[in-house]
N, C-alpha and C positions, 0 to 999 in steps of 0.2 A: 363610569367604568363599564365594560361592555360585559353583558352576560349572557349566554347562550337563551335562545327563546325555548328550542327542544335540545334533551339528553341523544348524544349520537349513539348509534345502536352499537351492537361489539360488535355486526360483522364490518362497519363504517370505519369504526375503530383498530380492529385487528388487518385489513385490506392496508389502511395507512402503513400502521407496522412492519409489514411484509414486504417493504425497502429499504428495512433497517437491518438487512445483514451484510454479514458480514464476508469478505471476500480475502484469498490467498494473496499474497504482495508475488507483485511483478519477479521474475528471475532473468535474465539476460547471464549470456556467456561474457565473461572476459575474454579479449581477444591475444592476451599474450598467453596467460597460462589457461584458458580454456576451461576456467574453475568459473563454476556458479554465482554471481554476486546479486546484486540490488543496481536498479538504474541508477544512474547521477550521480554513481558512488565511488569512494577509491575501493579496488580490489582487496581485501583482507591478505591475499592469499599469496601474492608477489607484490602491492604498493603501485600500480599501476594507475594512469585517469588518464585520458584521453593522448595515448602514447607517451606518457612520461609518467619518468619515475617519482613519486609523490614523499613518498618515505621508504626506507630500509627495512626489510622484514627480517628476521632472524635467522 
């Protein structure tokens, strides 16, 4: 089983860390109704995905 020979320092340890955040999700426009969505996604907001209609919204 492998065990470390030396203890890594915290700044060795906390520099690792410091690409462990965390980041805001992507926004793209819809292009029928011009409402805010998520990429790769059906529109909430009209039922929209890549020019067609996907489902019926209310």
């Amino acid at each position: 089983m492998a065990v470390p020979k030396r203890k890594k320092s915290k700044s060795k340890r906390d520099s690792r860390r410091a690409n462990h955040k965390i980041s805001a999700p992507t926004v793209g426009e819809c292009p029928q109704c011009h409402q805010p969505k998520l990429p790769h996604r059906v529109c909430r907001e009209c039922g929209y995905y890549d020019g067609r209609q996907v489902f019926e919204v209310e």
